[in-house]
Phi, psi and omega in degrees: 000316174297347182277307175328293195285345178279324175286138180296334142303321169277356150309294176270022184258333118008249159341287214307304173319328175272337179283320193310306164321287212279324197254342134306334179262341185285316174295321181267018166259338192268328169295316162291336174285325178293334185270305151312351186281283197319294193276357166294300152340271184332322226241331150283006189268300193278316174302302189278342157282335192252322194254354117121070131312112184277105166240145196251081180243134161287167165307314194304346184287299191284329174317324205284298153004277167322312148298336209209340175092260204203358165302311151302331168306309201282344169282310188310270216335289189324336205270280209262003148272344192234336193292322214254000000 
C-alpha cells in the first residue's frame, strides 16, 4: 500500500481529481450563493415596489439571504405586512 501512495504518478492523477473535484464544489457554491442573492433581490424588489410593503431588512437579513434564497426576505414581508 505504501508503494501504491508513493509514485508520482498515481500522485499526480490523484492531486489532479482532487483539485478537479474542489474546483466543481467551489463553482457550484458560488453559483448557488449568486443565485440566491439574485432571487432574495427579486422578492425584495416585489414586496416593496409591488405589494407596496414598508421593510426595514439588516444585514443579517441580506446575509441570511444569501444563503437560504428569498426565504427571510418572504419572513421580513410577513414581519412587516401582516405582523406589524
Amino acid at each position: 500500500m505504501g508503494a501504491l501512495l508513493a509514485s508520482p504518478i498515481i500522485s499526480a492523477v490523484v492531486s489532479v481529481a482532487v483539485a478537479y473535484i474542489a474546483f466543481k464544489v467551489a463553482f457550484f457554491t458560488l453559483k448557488r450563493v449568486f443565485m440566491n442573492a439574485v432571487t432574495g433581490i427579486l422578492t425584495y424588489l416585489v414586496c416593496v415596489h409591488i405589494l407596496n410593503i414598508p421593510m426595514d431588512i439588516g444585514l443579517g437579513v441580506w446575509a441570511l439571504t444569501a444563503i437560504l434564497g428569498p426565504i427571510p426576505m418572504l419572513i421580513a414581508a410577513g414581519w412587516y405586512g401582516f405582523l406589524k
